[in-house]
N, C-alpha and C positions, 0 to 999 in steps of 0.2 A: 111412848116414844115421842120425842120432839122435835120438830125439824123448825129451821129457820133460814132465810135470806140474808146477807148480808151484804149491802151495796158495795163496792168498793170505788168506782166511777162509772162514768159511764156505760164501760160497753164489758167491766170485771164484775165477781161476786163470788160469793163463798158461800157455801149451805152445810149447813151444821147441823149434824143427825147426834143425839142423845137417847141413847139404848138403856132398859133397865132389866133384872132379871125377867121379868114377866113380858119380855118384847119375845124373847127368842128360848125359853125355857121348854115349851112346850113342841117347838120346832127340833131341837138339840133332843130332846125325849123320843119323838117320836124314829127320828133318824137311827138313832142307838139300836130301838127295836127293830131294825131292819137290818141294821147290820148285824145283829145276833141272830135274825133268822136264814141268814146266808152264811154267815161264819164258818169255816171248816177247821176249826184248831185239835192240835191232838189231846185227848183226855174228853172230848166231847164230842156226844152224839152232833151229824149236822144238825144245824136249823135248833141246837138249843143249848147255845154258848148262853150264858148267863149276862142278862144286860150286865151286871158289876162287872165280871170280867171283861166287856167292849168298852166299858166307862174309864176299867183302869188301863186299857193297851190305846185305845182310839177315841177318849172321848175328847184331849186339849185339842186332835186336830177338827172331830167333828166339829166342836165350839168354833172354832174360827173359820170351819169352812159354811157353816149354817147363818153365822154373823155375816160376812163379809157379802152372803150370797141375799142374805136381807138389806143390806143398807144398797149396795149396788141396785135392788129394785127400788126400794123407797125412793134414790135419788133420781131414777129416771120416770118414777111414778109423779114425783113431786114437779121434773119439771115438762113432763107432758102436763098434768093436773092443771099447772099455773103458766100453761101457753108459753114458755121461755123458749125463744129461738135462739138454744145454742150456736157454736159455732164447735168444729171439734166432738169432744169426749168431755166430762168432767175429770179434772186431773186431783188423786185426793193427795191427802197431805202425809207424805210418807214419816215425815218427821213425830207426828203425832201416830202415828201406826204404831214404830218403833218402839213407842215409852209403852206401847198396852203390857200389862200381865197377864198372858190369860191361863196362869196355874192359879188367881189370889182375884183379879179384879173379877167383879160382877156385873157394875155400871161401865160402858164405855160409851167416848165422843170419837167422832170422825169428820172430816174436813173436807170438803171437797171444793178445787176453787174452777167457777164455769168464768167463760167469754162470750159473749151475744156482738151482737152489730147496734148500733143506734139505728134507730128508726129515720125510712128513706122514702119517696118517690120520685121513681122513674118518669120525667117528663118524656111524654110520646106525643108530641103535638109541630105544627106550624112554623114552631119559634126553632127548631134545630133545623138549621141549616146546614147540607152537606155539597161535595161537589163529586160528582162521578168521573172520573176520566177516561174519554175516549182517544184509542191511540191513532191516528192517523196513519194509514198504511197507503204507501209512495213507492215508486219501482224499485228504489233502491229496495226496499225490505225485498220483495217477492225476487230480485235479482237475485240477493245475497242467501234468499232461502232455497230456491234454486241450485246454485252453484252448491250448498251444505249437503243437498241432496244429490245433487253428483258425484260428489267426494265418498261420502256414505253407503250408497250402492254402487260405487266404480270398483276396476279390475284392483287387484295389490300387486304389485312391481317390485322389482330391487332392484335398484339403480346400482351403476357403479362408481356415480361419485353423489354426492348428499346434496339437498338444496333446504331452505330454514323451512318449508312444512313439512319432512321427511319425518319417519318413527324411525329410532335407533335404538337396536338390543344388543346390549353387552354387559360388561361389569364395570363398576361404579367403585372407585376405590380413594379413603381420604388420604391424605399425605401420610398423616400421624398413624394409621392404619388401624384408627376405632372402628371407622365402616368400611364395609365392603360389601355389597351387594350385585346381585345378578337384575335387571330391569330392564324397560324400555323408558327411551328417555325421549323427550319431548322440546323442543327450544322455540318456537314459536312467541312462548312470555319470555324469553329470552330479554336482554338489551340488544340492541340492534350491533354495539360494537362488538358484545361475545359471541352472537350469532356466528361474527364472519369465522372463527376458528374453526368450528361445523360442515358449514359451505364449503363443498368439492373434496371433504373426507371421504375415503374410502374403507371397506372393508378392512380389519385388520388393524386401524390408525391407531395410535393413541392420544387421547386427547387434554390437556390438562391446563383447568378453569378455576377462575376464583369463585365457587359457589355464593356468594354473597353479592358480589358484585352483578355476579351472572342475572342471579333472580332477585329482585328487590325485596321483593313480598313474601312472607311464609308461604301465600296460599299458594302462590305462582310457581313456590318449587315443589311443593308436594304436588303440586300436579302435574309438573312434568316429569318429575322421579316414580308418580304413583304411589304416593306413601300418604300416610296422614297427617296432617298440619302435626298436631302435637310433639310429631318422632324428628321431623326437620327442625325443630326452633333453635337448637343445640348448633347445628352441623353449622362452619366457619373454617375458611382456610382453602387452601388450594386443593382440586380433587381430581383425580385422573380417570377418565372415559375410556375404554377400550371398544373397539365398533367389531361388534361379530357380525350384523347383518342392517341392513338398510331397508327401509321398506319406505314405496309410494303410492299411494291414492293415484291412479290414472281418472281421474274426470269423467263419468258415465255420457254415452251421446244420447239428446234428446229426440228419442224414437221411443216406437209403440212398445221396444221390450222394456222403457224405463218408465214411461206413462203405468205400463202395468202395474211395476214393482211399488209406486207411490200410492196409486191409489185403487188398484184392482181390476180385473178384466174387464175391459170396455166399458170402462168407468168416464176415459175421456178419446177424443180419436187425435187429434192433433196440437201442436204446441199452443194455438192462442187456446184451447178451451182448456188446457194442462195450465195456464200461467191462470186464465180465471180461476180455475180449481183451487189453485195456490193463493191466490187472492182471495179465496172464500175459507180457506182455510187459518188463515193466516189472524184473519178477521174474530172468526169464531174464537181462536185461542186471547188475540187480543180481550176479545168479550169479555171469556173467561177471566184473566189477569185481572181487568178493570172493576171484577165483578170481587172478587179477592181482596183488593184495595178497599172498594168503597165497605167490603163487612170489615175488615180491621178498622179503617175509619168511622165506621158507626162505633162498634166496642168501644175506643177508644175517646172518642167524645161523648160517650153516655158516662164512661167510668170518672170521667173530669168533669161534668156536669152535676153529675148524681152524687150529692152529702153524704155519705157511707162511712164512720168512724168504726176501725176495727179493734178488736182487744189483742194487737200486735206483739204486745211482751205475751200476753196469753196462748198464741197460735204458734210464738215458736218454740216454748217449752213442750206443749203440745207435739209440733210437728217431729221434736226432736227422740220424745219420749214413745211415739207411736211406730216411727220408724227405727228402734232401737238398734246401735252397731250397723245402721246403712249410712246414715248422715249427722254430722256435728254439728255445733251450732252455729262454726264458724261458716261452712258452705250454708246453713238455712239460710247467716244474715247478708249472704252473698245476693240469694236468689227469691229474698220474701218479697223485694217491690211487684218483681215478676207474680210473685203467687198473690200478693196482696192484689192485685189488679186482675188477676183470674180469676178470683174467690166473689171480687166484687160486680163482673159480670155475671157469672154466672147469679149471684141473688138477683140480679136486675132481672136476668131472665127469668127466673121463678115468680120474679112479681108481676114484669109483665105478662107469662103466660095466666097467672090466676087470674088478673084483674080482665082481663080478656078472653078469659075459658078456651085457653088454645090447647087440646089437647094431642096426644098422641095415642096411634093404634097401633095396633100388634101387626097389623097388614104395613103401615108405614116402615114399622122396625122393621120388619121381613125383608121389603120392597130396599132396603137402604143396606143389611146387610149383605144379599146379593149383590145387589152394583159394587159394593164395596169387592166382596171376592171375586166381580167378571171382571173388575178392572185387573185383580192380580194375574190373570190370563189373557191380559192383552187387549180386553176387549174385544173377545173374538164372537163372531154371531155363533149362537145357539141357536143347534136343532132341539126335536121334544126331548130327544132322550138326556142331549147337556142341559137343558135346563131344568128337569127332574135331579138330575143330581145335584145342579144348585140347590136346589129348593133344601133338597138332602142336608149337604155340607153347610147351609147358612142354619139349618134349625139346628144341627149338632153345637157350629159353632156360637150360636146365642146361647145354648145353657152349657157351656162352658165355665170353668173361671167361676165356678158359685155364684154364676147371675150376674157376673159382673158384666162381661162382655155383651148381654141383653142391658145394662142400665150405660151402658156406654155408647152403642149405637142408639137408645131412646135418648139420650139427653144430646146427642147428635143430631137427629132429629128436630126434637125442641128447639135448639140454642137457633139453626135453619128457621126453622117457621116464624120462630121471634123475629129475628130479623128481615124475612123477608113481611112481617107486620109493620114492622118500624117504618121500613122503605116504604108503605104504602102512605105512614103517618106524616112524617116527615119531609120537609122539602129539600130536594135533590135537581140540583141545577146539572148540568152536563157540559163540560170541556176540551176542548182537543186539544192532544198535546202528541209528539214525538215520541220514538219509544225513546229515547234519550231521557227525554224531561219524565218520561212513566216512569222509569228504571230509579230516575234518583229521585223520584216522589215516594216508591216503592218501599225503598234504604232505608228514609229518615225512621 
């Protein structure tokens, strides 16, 4: 048998296996006699079908299924053997498959063409500079979060005439009468000038708007129709509102039965220690957000930093052939900068965890896929007997999914510890800004 490398640039190659009768002869032999000592055909005792008889019903597929199952090892023997940091699968060359004979050939070659990455390091040091943003929290926030929390746990009403933050259910009908739907509608992202047609409706009205003009934005009308961006891009033209029912948020009063509902029994006693509360609150989540920002802005200045050449024409015939009949190549070259830039994190993190011996436990993974599933519950506190059940539903749900779901909360884990390494490495200045200026730092 002969194997070989074959450069083709930097991060392509090709390895070329040459098979001769005595690679796989002995393999192909031995297989035959197993299948005759299982065989059940008629004219024959089991267990003593006559290798010639296996040779002439089932021996062209053993040949290629004994070949096919050798070179497949060899090729990943070869490139564990010679330390090749694939990227992917080796994809072989079907073209060359195709021309084999295997009723007449004896000797075959096979192709197979691999992608790696060029050789990189991760700078963790000094010289990267980051900036954290801290969001400034001012009355107006805790007013405006306040009053959302009123609205949220206040009484529901039905007014009987409308004003522009009202909910309205009825049906939703276009002129041309392609649509026609039952929903609640929402006008708040309204324009201020279509708002007023709303304003002092009643029960029963009918109301009819130029949906385009109404809502500027896709986004702004699937949300006030409740539908998804994608199903409104279409809708254009004049639409007529019918109002079955009206409903209002009445504004909860700030007392001890709404103190409660926010934050729990005698949690706070009165308004100044309820608006602290919300001020601590408010704070922590900001934390959070800022804490969100600055790990995308790490990822993203290491992936711009860090020399990483990938074998791009290689990973999308890859991605296309691995995911076969889910995705074309047209949506891959839509979405490969995105994958190009996830593929090259995550290597960063592989190297920075080696070169740093950052490992992960199986009590880590445990500890993370639990928070994961209390948060699906609310985050509600656990007695012993809910948290034995966690314990339960997080081991079931890690060996799920053939292990995957266990290598996906571990490299969760990982990707976390890395970074909060970096953050240790790296200098990280601190800034105050508005939630204004957060929001649109957030966007870019």
């Amino acid at each position: 048998m002969d194997i070989t490398l074959n450069k083709k640039s930097n991060t392509e190659a090709t390895i070329k296996i040459s098979l001769n009768q005595n690679d796989y002869q002995s393999q192909v032999a031995e297989k035959i006699k197993e299948y005759s000592k299982k065989a059940n055909l008629k004219g024959f005792r089991p267990g003593k079908v006559p290798t010639g008889v296996i040779q002439r019903m089932y021996g062209k597929s053993i040949l290629v299924e004994e070949v096919n199952h050798l070179v497949s090892h060899k090729v990943s023997d070869y490139i564990r053997e010679n330390k090749i940091q694939v990227l992917g699968q080796p994809i072989p060359n079907e073209e060359m498959m195709n021309k084999i004979d295997w009723d007449n050939q004896k000797d075959f070659e096979f192709e197979y063409e691999i992608g790696f990455a060029t050789e990189f390091k991760a700078d963790v040091s000094k010289r990267k500079k980051l900036t954290k943003y801290v969001i400034k929290t001012d009355k107006k926030n805790i007013d405006e979060t306040i009053e959302r929390l009123q609205k949220q746990l206040g009484e529901t009403t039905e007014p009987e005439t409308a004003e522009a933050d009202d909910v309205f259910t009825g049906t939703l009908t276009s002129e041309d009468g392609t649509f026609e739907k039952e929903l609640t509608l929402t006008i708040d992202k309204a324009t201020k000038k279509e708002q007023k047609a709303f304003i002092g409706a009643k029960k029963d009205d009918e109301i009819t708007f130029d949906i385009r003009k109404s809502f500027k934005k896709d986004e702004d009308l699937a949300a006030a129709i409740g539908q998804p961006v994608d199903e409104v891009k279409d809708l254009k033209g004049n639409f007529t509102f019918k109002i079955e029912k009206i409903e209002r948020k009445q504004p909860a009063e700030l007392n001890e039965e709404f103190f409660e509902k926010v934050f729990g029994k005698d949690s706070v006693k009165d308004e100044k220690e309820f608006r602290a509360k919300v001020e601590e609150t408010i704070k922590e989540n900001y934390d959070r957000e800022s804490g969100y920002l600055l790990d995308r802005d790490i990822r993203d200045k290491f992936v711009e930093l860090t020399k990483i050449e990938l074998p791009d024409e290689f990973l999308k015939q890859w991605i296309v052939r691995n995911n076969e009949g889910e995705v074309n190549r047209d949506q891959v070259e839509d979405e490969f900068e995105a994958y190009s830039r996830d593929l090259k994190w995550s290597m960063i993190i592989d190297q920075v965890a080696e070169e740093n011996e950052i490992k992960v436990e199986n009590e880590e993974i445990m500890e993370e896929a639990k928070k994961s599933i209390a948060q699906q519950f609310g985050g509600m506190q656990m007695n012993d007997e809910m948290s034995q059940m966690l314990d339960q539903i997080a081991q079931n749900y890690l060996q799920q999914n053939n292990g995957q779901n266990y290598m996906n909360i571990h490299n969760q884990v990982k990707g976390q510890k890395v970074l909060d390494f970096i953050k240790e490495k790296i200098e990280i200045t601190e800034k105050e800004v508005d939630v204004d200026k957060f929001n649109e730092l957030a966007q870019n």
